[in-house]
ChimeraX commands (.cxc) that place a marker at each C-alpha (Angstrom):
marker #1 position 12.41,0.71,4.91 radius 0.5
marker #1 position 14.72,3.69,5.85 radius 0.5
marker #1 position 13.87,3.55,9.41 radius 0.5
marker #1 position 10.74,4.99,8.57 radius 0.5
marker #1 position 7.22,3.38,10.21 radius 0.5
marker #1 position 5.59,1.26,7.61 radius 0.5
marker #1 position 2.16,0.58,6.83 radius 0.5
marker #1 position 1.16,-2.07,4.14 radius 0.5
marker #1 position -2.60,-1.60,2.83 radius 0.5
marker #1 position -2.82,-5.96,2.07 radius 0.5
marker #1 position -5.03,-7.98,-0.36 radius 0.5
marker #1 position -6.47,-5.11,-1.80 radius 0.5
marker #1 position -7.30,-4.18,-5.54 radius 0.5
marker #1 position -5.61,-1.24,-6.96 radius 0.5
marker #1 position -6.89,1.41,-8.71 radius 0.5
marker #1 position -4.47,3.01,-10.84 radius 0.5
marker #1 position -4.39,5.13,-13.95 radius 0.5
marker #1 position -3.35,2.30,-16.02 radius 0.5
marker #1 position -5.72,0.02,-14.37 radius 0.5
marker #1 position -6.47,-2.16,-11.69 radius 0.5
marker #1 position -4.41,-4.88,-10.09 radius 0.5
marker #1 position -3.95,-7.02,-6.75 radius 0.5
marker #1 position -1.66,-6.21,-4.44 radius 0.5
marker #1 position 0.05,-5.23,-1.62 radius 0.5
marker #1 position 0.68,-1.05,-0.68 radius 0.5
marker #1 position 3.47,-0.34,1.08 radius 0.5
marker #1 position 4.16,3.00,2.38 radius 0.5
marker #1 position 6.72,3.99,4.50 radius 0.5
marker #1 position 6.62,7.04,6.37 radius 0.5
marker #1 position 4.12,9.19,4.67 radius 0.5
marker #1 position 4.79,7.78,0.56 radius 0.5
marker #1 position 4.19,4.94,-0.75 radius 0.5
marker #1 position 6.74,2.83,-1.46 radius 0.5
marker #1 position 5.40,0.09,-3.38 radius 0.5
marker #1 position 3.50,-2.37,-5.01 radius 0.5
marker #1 position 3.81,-6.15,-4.00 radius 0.5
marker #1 position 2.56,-9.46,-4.43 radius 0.5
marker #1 position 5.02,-10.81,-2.25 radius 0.5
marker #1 position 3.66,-11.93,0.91 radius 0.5
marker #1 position 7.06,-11.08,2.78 radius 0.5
marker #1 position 6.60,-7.61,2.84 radius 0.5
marker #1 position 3.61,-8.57,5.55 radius 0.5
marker #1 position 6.31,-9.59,7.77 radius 0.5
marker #1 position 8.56,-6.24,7.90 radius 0.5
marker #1 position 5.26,-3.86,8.46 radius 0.5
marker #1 position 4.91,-1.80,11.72 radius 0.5
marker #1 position 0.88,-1.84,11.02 radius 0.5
marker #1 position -0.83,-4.28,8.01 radius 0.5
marker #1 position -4.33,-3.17,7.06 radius 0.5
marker #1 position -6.61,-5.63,5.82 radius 0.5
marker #1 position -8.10,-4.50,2.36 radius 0.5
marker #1 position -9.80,-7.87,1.34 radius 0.5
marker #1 position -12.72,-7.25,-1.36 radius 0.5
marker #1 position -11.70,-3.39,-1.20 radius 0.5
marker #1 position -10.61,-1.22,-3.93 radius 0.5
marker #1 position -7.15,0.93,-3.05 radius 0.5
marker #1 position -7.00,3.89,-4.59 radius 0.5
marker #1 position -3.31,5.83,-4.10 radius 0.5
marker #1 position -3.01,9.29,-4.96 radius 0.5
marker #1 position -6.58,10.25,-4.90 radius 0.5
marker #1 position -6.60,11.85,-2.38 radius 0.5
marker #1 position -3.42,13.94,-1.67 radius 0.5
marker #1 position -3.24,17.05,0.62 radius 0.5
marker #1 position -1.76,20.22,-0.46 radius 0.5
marker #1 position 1.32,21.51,1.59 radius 0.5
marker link #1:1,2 radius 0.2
marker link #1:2,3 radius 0.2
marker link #1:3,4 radius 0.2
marker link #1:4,5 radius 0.2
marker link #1:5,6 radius 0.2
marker link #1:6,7 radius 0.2
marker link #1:7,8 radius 0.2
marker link #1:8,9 radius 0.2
marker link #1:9,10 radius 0.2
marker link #1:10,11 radius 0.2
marker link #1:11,12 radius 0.2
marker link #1:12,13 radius 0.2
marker link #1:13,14 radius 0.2
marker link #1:14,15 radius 0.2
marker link #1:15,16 radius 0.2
marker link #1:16,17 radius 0.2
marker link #1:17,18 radius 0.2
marker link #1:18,19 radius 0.2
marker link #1:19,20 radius 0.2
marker link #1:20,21 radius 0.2
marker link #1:21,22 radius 0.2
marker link #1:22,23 radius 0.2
marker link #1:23,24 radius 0.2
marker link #1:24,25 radius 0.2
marker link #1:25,26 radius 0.2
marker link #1:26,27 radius 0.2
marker link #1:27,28 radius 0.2
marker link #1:28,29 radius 0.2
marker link #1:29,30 radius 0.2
marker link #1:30,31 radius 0.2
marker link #1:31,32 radius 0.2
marker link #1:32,33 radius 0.2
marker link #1:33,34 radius 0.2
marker link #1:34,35 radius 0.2
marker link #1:35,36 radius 0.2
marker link #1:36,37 radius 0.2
marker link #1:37,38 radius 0.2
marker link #1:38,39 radius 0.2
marker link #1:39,40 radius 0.2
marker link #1:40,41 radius 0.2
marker link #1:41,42 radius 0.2
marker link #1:42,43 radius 0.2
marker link #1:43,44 radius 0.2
marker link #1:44,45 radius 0.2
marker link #1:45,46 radius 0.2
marker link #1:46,47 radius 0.2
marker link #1:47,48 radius 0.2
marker link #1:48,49 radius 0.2
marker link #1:49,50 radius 0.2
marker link #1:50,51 radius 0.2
marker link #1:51,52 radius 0.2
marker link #1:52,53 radius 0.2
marker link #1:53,54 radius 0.2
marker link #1:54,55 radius 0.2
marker link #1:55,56 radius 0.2
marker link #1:56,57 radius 0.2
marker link #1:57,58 radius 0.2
marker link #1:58,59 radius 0.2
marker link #1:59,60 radius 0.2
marker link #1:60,61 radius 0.2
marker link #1:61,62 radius 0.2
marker link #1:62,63 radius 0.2
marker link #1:63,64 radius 0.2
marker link #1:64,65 radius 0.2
view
């Protein structure tokens, strides 16, 4: 994605605002990029951390610049 090293967070739930979910994270460089259920994103990842029976959380815990 963009050139940019990319990290997918896989199998985990997801914790949103508007509620929880399985999926894959993607986030390339230091955003994320999205939400997948596609297994093929797996593939194009730089680094793919296993979040089996974990909950994902994105956005909870954001520095200030």
């Amino acid at each position: 994605m963009n050139g940019e090293f990319t990290r997918v967070i896989a199998n985990g739930t997801v914790a949103a605002h508007y509620g929880t979910f399985r999926a894959h994270l993607v986030v390339a460089g230091e955003r994320i990029a999205a939400f997948s259920g596609d297994d093929g994103v797996l593939a194009g990842a730089d680094e793919v951390i296993d979040a089996t029976g974990l909950v994902v959380m994105p956005g909870s815990a954001v520095g200030a610049r």
